[in-house]
mmCIF file of the N, C-alpha and C atoms, coordinates in Angstrom:
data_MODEL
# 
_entry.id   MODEL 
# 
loop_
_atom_site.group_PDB 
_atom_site.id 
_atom_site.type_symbol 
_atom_site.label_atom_id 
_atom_site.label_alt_id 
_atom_site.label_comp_id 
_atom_site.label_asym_id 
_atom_site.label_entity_id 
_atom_site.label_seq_id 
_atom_site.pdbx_PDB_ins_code 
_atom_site.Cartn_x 
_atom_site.Cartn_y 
_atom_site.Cartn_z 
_atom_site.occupancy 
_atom_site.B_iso_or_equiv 
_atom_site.pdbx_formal_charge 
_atom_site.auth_seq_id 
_atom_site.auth_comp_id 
_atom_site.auth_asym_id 
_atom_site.auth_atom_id 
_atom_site.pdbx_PDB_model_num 
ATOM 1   N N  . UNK A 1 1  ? -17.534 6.128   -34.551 1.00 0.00 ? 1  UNK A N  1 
ATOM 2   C CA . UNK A 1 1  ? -16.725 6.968   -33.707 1.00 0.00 ? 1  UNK A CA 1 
ATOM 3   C C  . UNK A 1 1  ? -16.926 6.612   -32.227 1.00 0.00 ? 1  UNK A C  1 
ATOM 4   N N  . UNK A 1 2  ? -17.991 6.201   -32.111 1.00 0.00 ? 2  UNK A N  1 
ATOM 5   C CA . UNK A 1 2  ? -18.279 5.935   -30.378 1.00 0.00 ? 2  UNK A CA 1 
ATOM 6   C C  . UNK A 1 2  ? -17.519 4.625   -30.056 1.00 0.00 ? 2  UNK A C  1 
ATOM 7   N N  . UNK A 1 3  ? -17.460 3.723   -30.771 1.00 0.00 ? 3  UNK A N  1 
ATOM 8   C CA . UNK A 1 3  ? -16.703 2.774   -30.616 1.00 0.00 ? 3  UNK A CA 1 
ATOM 9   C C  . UNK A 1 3  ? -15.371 2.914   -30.423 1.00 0.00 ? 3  UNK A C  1 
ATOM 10  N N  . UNK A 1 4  ? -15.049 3.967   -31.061 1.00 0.00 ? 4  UNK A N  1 
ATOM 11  C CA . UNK A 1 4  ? -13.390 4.116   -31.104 1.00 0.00 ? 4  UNK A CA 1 
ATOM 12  C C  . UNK A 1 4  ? -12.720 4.785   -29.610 1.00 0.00 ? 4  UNK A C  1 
ATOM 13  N N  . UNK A 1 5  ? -13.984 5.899   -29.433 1.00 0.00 ? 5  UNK A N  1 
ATOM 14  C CA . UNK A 1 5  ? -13.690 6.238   -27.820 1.00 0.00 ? 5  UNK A CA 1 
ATOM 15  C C  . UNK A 1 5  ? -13.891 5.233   -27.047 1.00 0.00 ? 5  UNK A C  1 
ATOM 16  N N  . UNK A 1 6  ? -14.871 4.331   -26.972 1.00 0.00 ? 6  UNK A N  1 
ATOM 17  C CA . UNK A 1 6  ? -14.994 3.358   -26.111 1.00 0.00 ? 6  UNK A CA 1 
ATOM 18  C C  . UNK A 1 6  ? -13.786 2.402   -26.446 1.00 0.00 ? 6  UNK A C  1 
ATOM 19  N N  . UNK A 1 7  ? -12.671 2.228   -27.010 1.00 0.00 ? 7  UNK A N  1 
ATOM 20  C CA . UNK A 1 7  ? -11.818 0.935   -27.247 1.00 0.00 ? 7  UNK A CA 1 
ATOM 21  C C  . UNK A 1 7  ? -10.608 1.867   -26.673 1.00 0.00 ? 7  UNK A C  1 
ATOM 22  N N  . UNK A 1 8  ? -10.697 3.411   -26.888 1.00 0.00 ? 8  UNK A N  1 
ATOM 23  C CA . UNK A 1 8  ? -9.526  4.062   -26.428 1.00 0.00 ? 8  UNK A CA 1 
ATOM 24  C C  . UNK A 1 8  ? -9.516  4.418   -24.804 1.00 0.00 ? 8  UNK A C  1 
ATOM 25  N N  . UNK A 1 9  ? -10.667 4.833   -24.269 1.00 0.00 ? 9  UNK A N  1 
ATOM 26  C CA . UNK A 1 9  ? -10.817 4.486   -22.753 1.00 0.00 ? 9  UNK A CA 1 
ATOM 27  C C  . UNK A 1 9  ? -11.212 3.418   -22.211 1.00 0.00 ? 9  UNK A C  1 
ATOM 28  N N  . UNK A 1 10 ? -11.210 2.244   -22.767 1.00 0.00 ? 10 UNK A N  1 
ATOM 29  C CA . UNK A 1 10 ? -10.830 1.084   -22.255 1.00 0.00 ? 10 UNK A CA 1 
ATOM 30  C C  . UNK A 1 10 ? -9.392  0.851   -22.101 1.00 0.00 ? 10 UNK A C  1 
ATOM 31  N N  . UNK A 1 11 ? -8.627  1.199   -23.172 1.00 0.00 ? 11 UNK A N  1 
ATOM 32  C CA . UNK A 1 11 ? -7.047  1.241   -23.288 1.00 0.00 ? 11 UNK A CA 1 
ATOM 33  C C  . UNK A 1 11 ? -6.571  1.914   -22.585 1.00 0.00 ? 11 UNK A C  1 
ATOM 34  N N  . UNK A 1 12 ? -6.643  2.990   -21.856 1.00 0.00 ? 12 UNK A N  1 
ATOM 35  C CA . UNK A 1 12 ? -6.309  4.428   -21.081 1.00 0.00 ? 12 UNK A CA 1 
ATOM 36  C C  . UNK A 1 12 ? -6.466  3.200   -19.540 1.00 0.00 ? 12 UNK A C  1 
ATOM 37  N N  . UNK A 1 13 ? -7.654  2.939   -19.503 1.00 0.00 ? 13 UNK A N  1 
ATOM 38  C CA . UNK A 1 13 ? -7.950  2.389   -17.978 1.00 0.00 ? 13 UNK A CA 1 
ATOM 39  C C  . UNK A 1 13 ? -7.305  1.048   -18.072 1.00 0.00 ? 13 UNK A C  1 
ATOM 40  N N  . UNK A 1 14 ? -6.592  0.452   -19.029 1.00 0.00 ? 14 UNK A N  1 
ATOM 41  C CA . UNK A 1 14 ? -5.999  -0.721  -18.447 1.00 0.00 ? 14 UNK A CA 1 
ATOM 42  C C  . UNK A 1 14 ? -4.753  -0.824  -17.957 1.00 0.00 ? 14 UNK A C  1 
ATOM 43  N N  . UNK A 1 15 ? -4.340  0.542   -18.984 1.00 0.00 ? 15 UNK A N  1 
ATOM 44  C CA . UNK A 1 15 ? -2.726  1.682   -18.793 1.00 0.00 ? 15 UNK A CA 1 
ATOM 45  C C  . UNK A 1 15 ? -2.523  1.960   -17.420 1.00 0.00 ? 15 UNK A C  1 
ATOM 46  N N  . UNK A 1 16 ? -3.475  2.086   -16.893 1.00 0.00 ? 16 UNK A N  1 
ATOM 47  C CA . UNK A 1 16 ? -4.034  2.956   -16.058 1.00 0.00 ? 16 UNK A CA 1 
ATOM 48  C C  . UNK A 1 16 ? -3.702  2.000   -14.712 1.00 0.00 ? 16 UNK A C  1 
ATOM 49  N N  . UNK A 1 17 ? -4.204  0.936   -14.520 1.00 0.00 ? 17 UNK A N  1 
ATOM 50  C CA . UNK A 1 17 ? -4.686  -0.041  -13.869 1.00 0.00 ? 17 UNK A CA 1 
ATOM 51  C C  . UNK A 1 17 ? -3.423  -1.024  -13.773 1.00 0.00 ? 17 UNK A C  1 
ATOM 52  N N  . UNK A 1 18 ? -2.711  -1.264  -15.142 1.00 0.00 ? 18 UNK A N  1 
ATOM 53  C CA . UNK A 1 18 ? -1.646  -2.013  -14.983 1.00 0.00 ? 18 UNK A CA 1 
ATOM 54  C C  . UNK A 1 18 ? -0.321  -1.044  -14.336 1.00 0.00 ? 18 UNK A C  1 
ATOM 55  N N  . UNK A 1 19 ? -0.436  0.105   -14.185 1.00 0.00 ? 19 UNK A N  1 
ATOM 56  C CA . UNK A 1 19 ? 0.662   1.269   -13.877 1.00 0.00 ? 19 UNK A CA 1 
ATOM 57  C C  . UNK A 1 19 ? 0.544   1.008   -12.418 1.00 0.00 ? 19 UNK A C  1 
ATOM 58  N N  . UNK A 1 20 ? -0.476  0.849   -11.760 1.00 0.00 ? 20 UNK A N  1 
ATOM 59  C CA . UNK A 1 20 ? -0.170  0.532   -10.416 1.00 0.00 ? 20 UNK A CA 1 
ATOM 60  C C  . UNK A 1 20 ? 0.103   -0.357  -9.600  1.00 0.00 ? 20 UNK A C  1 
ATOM 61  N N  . UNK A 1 21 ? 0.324   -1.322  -10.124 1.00 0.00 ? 21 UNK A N  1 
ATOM 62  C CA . UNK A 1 21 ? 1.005   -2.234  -9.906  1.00 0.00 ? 21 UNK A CA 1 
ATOM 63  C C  . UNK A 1 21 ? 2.050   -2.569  -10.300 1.00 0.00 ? 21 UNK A C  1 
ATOM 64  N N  . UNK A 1 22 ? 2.915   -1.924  -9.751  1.00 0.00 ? 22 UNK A N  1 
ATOM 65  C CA . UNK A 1 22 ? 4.513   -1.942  -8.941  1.00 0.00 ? 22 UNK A CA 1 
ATOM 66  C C  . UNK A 1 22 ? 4.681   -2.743  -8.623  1.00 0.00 ? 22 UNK A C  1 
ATOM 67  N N  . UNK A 1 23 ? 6.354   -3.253  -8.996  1.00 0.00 ? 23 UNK A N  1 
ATOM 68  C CA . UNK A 1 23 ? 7.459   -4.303  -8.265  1.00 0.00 ? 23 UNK A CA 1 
ATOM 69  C C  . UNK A 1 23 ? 8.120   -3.955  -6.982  1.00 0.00 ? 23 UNK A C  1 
ATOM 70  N N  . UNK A 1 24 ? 7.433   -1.969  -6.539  1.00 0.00 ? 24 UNK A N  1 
ATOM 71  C CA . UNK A 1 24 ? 8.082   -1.173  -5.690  1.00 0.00 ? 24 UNK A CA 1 
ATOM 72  C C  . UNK A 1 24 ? 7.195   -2.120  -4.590  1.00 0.00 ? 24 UNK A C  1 
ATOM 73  N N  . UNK A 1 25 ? 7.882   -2.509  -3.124  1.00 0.00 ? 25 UNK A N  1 
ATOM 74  C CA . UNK A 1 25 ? 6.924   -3.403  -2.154  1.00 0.00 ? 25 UNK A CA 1 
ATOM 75  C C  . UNK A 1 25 ? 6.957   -2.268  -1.282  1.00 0.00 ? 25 UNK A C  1 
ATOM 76  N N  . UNK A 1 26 ? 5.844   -1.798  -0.781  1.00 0.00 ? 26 UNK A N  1 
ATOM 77  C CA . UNK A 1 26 ? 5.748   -0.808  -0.019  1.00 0.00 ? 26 UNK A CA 1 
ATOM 78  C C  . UNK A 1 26 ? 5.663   -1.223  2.060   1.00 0.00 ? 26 UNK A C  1 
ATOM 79  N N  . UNK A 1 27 ? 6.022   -0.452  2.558   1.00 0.00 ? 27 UNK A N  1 
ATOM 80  C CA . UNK A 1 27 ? 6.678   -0.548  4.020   1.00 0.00 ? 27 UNK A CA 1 
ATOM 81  C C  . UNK A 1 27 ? 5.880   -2.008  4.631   1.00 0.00 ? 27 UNK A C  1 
ATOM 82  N N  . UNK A 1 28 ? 4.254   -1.977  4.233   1.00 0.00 ? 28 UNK A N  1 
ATOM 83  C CA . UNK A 1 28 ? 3.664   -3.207  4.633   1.00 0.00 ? 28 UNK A CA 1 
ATOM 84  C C  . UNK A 1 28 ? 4.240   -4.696  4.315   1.00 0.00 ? 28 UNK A C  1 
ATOM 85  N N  . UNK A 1 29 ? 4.191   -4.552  3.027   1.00 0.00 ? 29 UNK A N  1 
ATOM 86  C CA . UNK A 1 29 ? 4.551   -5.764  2.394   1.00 0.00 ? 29 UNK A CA 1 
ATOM 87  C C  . UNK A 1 29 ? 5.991   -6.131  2.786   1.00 0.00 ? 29 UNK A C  1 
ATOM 88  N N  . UNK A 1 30 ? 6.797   -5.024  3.197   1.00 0.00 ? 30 UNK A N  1 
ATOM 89  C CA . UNK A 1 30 ? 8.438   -5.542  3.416   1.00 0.00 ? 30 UNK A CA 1 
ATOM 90  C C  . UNK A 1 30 ? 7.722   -5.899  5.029   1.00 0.00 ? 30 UNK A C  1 
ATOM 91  N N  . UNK A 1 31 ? 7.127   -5.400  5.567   1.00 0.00 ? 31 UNK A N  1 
ATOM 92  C CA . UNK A 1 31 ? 7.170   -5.916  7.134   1.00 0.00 ? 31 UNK A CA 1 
ATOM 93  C C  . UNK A 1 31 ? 6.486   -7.616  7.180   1.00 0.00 ? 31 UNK A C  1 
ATOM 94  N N  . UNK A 1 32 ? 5.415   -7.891  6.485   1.00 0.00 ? 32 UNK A N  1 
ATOM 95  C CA . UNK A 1 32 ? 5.000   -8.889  5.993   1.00 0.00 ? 32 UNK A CA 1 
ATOM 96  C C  . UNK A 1 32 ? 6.181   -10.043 5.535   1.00 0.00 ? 32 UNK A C  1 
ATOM 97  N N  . UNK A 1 33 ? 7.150   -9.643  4.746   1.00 0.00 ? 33 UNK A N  1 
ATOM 98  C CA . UNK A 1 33 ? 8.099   -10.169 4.290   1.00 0.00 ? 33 UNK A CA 1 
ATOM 99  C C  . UNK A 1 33 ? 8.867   -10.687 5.443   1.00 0.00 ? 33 UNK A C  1 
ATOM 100 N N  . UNK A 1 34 ? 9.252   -9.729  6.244   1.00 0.00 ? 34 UNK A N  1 
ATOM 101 C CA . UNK A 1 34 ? 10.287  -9.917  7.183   1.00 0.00 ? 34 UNK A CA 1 
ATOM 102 C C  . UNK A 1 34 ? 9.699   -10.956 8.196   1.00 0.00 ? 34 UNK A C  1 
ATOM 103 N N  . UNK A 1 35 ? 8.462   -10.566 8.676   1.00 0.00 ? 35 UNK A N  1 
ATOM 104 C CA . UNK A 1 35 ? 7.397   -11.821 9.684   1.00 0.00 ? 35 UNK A CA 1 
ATOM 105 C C  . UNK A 1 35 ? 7.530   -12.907 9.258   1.00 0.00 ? 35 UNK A C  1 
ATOM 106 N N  . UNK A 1 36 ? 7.499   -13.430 7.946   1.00 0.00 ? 36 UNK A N  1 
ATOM 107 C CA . UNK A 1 36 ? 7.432   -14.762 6.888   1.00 0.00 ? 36 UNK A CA 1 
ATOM 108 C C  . UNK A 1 36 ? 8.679   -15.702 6.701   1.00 0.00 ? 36 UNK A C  1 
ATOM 109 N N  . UNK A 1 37 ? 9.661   -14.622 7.125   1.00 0.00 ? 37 UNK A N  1 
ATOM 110 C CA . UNK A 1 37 ? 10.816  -15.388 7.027   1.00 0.00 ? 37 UNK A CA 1 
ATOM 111 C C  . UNK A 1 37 ? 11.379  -15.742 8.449   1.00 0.00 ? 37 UNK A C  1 
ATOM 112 N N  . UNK A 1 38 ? 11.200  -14.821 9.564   1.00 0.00 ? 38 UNK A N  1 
ATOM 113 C CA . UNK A 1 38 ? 11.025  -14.842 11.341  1.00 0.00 ? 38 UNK A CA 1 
ATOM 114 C C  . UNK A 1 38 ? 10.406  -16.143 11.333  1.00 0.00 ? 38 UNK A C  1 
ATOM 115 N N  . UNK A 1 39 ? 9.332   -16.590 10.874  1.00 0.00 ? 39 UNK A N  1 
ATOM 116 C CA . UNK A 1 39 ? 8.574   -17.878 11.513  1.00 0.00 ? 39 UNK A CA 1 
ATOM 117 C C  . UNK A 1 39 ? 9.045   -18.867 10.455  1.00 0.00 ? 39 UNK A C  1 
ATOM 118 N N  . UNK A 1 40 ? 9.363   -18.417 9.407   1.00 0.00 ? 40 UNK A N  1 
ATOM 119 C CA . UNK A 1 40 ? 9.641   -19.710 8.982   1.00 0.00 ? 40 UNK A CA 1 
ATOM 120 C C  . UNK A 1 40 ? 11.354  -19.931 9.623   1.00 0.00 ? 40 UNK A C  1 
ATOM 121 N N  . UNK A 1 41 ? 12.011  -18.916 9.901   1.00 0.00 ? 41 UNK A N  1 
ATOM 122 C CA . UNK A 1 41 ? 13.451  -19.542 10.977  1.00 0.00 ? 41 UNK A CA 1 
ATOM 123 C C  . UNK A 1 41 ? 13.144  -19.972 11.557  1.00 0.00 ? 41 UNK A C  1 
ATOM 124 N N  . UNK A 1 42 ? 12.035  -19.421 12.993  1.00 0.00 ? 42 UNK A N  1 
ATOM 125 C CA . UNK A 1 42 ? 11.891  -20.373 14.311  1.00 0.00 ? 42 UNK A CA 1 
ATOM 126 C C  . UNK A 1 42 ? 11.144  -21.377 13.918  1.00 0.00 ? 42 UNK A C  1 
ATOM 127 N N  . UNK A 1 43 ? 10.329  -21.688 12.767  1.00 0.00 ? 43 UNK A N  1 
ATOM 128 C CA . UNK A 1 43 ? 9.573   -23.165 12.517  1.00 0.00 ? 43 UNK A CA 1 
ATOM 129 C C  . UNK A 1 43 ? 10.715  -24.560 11.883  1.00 0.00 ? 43 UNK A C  1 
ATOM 130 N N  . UNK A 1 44 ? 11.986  -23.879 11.283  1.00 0.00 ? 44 UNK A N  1 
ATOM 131 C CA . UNK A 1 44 ? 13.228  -24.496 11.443  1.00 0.00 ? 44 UNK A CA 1 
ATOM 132 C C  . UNK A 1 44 ? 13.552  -25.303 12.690  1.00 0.00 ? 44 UNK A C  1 
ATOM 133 N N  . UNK A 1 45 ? 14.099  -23.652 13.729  1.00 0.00 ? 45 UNK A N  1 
ATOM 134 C CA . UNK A 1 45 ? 14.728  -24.267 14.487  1.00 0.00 ? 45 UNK A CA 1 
ATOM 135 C C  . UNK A 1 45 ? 14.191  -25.242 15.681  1.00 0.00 ? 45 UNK A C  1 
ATOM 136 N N  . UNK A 1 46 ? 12.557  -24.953 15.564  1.00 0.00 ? 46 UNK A N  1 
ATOM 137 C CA . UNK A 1 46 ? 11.698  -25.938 16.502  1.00 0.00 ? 46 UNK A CA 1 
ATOM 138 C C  . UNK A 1 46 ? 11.921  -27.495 15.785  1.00 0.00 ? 46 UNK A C  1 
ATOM 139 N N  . UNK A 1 47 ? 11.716  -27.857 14.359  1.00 0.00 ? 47 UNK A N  1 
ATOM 140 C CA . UNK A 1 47 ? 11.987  -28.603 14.191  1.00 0.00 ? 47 UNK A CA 1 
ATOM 141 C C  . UNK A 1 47 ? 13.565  -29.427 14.425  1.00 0.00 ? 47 UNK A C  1 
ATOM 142 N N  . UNK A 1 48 ? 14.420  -29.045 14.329  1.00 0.00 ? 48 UNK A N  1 
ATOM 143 C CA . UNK A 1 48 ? 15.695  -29.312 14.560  1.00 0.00 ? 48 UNK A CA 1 
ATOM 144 C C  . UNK A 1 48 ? 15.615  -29.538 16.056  1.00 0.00 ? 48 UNK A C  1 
ATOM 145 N N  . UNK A 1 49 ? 15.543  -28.760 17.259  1.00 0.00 ? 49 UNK A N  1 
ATOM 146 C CA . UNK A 1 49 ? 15.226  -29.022 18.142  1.00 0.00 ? 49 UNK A CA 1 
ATOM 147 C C  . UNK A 1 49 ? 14.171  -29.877 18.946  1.00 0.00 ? 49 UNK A C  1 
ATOM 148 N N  . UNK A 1 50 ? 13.617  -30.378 18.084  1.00 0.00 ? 50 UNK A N  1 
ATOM 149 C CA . UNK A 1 50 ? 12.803  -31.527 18.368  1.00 0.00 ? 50 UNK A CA 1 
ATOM 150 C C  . UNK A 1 50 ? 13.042  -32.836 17.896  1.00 0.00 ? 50 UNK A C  1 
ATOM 151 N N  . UNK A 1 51 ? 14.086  -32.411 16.683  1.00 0.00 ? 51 UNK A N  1 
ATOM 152 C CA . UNK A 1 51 ? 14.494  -33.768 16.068  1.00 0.00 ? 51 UNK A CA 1 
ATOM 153 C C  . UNK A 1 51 ? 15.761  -34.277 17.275  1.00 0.00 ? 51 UNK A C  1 
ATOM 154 N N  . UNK A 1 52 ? 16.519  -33.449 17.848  1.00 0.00 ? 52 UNK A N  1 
ATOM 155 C CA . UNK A 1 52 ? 17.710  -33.292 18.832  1.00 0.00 ? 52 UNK A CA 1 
ATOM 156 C C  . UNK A 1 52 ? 17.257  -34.484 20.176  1.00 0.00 ? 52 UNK A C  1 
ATOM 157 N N  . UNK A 1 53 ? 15.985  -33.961 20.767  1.00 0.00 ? 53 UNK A N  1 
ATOM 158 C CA . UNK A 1 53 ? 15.226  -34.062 21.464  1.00 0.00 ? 53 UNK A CA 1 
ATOM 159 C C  . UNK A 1 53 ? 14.887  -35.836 21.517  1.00 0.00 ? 53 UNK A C  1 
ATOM 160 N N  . UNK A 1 54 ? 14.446  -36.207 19.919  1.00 0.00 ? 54 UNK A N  1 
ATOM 161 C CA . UNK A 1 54 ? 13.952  -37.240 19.383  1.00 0.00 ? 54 UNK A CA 1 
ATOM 162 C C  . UNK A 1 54 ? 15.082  -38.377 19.656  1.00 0.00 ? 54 UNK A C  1 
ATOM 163 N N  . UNK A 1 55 ? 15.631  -37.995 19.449  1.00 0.00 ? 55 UNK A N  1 
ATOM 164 C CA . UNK A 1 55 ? 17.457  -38.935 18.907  1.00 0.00 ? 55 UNK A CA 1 
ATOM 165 C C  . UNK A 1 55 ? 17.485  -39.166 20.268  1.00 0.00 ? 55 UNK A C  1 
ATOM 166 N N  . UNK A 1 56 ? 17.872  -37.771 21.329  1.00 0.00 ? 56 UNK A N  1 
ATOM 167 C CA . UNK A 1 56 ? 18.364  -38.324 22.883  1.00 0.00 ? 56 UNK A CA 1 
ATOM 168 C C  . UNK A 1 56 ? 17.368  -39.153 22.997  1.00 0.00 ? 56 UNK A C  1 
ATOM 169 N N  . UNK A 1 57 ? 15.880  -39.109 23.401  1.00 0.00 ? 57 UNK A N  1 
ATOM 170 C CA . UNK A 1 57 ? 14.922  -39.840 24.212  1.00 0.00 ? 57 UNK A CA 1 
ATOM 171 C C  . UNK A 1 57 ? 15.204  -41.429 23.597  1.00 0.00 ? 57 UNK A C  1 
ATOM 172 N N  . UNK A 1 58 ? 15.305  -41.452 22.450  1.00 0.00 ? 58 UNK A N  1 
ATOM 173 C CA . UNK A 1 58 ? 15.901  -42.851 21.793  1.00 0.00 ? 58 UNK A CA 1 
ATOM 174 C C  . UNK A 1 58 ? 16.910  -43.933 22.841  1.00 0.00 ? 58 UNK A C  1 
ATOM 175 N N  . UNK A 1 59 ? 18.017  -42.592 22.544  1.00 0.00 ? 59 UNK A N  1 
ATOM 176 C CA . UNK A 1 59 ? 19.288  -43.256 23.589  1.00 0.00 ? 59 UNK A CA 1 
ATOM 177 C C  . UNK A 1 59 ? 18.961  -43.624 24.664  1.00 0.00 ? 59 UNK A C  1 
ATOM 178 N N  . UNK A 1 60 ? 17.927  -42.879 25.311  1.00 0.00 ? 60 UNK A N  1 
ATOM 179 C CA . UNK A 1 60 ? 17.621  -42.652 27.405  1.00 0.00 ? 60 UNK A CA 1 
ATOM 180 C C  . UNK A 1 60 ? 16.993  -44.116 26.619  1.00 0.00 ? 60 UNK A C  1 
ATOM 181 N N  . UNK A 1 61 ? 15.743  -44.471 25.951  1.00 0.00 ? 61 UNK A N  1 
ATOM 182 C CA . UNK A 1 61 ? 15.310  -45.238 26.170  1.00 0.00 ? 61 UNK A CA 1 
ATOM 183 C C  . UNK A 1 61 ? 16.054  -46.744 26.244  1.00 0.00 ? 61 UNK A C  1 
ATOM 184 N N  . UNK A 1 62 ? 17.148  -46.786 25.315  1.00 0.00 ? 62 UNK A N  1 
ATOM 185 C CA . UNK A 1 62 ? 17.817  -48.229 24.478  1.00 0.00 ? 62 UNK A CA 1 
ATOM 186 C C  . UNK A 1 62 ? 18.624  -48.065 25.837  1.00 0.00 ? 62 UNK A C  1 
ATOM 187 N N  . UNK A 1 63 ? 19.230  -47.425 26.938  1.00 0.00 ? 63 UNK A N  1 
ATOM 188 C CA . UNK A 1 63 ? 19.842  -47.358 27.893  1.00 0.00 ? 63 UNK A CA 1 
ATOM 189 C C  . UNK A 1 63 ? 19.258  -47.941 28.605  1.00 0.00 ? 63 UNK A C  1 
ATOM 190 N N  . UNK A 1 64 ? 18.335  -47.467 28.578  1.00 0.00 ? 64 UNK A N  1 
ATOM 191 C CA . UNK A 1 64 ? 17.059  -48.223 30.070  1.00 0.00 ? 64 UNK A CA 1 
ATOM 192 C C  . UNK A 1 64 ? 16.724  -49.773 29.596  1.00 0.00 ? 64 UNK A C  1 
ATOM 193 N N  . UNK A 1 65 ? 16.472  -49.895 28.304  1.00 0.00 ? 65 UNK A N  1 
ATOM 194 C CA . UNK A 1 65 ? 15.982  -51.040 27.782  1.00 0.00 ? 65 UNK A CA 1 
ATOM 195 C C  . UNK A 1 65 ? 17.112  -52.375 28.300  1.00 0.00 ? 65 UNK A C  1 
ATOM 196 N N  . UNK A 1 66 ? 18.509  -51.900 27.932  1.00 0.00 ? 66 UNK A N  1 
ATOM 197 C CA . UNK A 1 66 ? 19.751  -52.378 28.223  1.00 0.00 ? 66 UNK A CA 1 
ATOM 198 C C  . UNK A 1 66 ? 20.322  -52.870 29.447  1.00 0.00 ? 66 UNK A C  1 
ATOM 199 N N  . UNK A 1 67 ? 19.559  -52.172 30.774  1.00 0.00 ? 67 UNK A N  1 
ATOM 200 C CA . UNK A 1 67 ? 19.861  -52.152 31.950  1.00 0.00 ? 67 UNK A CA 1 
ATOM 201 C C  . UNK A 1 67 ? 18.820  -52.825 32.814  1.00 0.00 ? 67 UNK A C  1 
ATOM 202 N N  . UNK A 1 68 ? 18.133  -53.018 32.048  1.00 0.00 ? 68 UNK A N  1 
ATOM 203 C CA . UNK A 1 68 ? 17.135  -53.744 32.615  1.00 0.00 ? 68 UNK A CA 1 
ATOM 204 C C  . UNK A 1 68 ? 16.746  -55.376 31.766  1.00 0.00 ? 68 UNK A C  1 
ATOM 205 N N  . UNK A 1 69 ? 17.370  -55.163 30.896  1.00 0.00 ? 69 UNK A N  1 
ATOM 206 C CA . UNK A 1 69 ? 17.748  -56.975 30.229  1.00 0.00 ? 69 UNK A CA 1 
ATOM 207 C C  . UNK A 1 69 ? 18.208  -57.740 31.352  1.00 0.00 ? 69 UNK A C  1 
ATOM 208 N N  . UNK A 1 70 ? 17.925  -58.875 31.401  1.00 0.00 ? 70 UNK A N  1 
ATOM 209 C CA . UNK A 1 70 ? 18.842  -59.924 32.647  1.00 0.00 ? 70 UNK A CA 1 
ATOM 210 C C  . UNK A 1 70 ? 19.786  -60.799 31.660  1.00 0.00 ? 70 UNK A C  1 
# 
């Protein structure tokens, strides 16, 4: 019999334990959420803007390179 309580409040506390953990994301986790996706936009648009950046300095350079050939 002691065994049987011990296998049934083991079962109760896993009931128990798995019940609180919710798919519900509570106010933290959505603010968390929202930060995660904020930096990963501006870690986008830094890249893009640096690739922009990359391309002109190219041109300035093959310009200069060009103008200064004899």
């Amino acid at each position: 019999m002691t065994a049987r309580n011990a296998l049934i409040a083991l079962m109760m506390a896993l009931g128990l334990t798995l019940a609180g953990c919710s798919d519900n994301d509570g106010p933290a986790e959505q603010a968390g959420e929202q930060i995660d996706e904020s930096m990963e936009e501006a870690g986008d648009e830094i890249e893009e803007a640096t690739d922009e950046m990359g391309g002109e300095a190219e041109e300035m350079g093959d310009e200069v390179e060009e103008s200064t050939d004899y």
